[in-house]
N, C-alpha and C positions, 0 to 999 in steps of 0.2 A: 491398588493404591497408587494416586499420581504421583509423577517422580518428582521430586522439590528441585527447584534449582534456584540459584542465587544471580544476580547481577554483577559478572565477574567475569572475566575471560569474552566481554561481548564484541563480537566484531558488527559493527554497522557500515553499510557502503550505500553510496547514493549513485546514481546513475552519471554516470560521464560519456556515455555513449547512446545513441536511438538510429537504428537504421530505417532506411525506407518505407514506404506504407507496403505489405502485402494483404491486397484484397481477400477477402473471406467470403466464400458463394453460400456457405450454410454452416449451423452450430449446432448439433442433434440436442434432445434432451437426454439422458443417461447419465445412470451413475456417474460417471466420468464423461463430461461433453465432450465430443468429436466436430474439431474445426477442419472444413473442407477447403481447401487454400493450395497452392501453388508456393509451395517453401525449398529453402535451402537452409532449414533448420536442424536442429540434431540435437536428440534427447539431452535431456536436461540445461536447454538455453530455458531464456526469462524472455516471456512478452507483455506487450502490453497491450489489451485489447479495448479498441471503441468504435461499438456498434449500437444501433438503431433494434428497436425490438426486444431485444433480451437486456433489458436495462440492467439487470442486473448483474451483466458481467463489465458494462462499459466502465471503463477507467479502470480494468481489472487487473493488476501482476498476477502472469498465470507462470507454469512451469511446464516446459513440453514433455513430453513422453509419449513413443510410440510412432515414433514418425514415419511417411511416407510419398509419397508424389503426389499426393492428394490430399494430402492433411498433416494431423495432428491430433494427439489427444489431451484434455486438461487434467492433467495429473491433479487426482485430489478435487475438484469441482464435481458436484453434483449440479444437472442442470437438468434436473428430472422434472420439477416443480417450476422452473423458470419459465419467462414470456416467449413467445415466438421469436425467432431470430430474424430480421428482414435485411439487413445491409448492416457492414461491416468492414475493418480494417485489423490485420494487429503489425506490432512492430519489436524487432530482436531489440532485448537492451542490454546494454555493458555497464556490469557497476565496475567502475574501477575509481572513484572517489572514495577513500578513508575516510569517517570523521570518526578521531582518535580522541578527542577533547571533551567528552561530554564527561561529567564527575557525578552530574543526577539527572533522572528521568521522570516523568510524572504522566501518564495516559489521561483524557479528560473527554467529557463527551460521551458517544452515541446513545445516548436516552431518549425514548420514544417520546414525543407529544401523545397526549391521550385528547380521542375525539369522544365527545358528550352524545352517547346514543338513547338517554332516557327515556322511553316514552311517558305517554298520560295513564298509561294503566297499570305500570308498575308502581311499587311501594319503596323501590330502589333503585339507584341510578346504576346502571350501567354505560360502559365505554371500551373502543376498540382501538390499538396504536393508528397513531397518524404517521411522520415522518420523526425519524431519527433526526439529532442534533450532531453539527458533523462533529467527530473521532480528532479529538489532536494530542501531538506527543510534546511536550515543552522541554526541554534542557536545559542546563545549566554547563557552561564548559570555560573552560580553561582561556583567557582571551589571550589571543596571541594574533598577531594583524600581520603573522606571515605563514601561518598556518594552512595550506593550500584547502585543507576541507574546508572550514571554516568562510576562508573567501569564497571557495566555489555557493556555499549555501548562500552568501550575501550575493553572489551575482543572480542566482536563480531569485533570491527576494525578492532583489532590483528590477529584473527583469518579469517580472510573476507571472514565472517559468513552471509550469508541472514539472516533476522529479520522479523516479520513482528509489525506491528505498529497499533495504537487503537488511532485518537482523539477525544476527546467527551467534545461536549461543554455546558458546566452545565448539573446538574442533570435533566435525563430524556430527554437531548439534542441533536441537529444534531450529527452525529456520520462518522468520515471518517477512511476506514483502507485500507492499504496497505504494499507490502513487499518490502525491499531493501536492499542495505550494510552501514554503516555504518561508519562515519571517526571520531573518538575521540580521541586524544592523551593524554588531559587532563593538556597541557600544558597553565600555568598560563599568562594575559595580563591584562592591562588595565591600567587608565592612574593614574598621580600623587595625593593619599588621595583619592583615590576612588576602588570602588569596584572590586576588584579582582574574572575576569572571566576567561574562557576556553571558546572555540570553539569546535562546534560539527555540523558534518554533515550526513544527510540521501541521499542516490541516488536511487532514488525507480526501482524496477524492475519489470514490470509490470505495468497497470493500476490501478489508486485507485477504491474500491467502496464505495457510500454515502447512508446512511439509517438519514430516520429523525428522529427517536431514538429509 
C-alpha cells in the first residue's frame, strides 16, 4: 500500500550554484547508467547532465553514487532502453536557494500528443504517442520584494536562466529534482483584506528524477 503524504513540512531549493563542464567519454545502458568522466565528485552530490545521443538523460538532475576516477553511477536511472550515448557534459550543482513562500502548488502538463496511425484496412482508428506537452509546476506565494528566494526566481526569469530545483518532503523524505526556466515577475494579486500574493512559474526541461530520500 503507497504511503500518503501531505503538502507540509516541504522543503524546495533551487540551484545557487553550477560548477564547471566535466566532460563525459561514455554513459552505459544498465539498470543504473555508468558515467565515464574524470570527477572530483562524491556520493550523493546532484548533477546536471547534457548530452548528445541519449537524449533522454539531457537536461537531466541526476544523483551520484558510486564514485570513482573514472566515473560515476546514476543513482536510480535506468538507461537500459535509452539512445546511444555520443558526446556529453555534466556539472555539480548547489541548491542553496530557499523558496519558503509558496502557500499552493499546481503540476500541469506532460500529456502525450497522439499520432493518427489509421490505415485503409482497418474498421478503427488507431494511434501511437507523439511528444509530450512540457511539465510545469505554478505557485502561488507569499509576495514579499525582499524575499531573497523569490528575487533569485525573478532574476533567473529575467535573465531565461535554466535552474535546476530540489523538493524534499520532510526531514529524511521522498526527494524529487529537476531542471527548468522559470516565470516570476513578482507582481502583487489577491483579493479584498486578504492576503497579498504573486505568481511563480517553473517549465521543466528535461525529465525529473525521484530518490526516496
Amino acid at each position: 500500500m503507497a504511503t500518503a503524504k501531505k503538502w507540509s513540512n516541504v522543503a524546495i531549493a533551487m540551484q545557487s550554484a553550477i560548477a564547471a563542464d566535466t566532460t563525459i567519454t561514455a554513459i552505459s545502458k544498465a539498470s543504473e547508467g555508468v558515467v565515464t568522466a574524470t570527477n572530483t565528485l562524491a556520493n550523493g552530490d546532484y548533477v546536471i547532465i547534457n548530452c548528445l545521443g541519449m537524449f533522454q538523460l539531457n537536461a537531466r538532475v541526476a544523483r551520484v553514487k558510486t564514485v570513482s576516477g573514472s566515473g560515476f553511477t546514476l543513482e536510480g536511472i535506468d538507461t537500459t532502453l535509452f539512445d546511444t550515448f555520443t558526446s556529453g557534459t555534466c556539472n555539480k550543482l548547489t541548491f542553496g536557494t530557499s523558496i519558503t513562500t509558496a502557500t499552493s502548488v499546481s503540476p500541469a502538463g506532460g500529456e502525450f500528443d497522439f499520432i493518427d496511425t489509421t490505415t485503409i484496412h482497418v474498421n478503427s482508428k488507431t494511434q501511437i504517442p507523439g511528444l509530450a506537452s512540457p511539465a510545469t509546476y505554478s505557485f502561488e506565494n507569499v509576495w514579499d520584494v525582499a524575499d531573497a528566494g523569490l528575487l533569485a526566481m525573478k532574476l533567473a526569469g529575467d535573465a531565461q536562466a535554466q535552474r535546476a530545483f530540489k523538493f524534499t518532503f520532510g526531514t529524511g523524505g521522498n526527494i524529487m529534482v529537476f531542471s527548468g526556466y522559470v516565470g516570476a515577475n513578482l507582481l502583487p494579486g489577491g483579493q479584498s483584506q486578504g492576503l497579498v500574493t504573486t505568481q511563480s512559474v517553473i517549465t521543466m526541461y528535461g525529465s525529473p528524477s525521484y530518490y526516496a530520500s
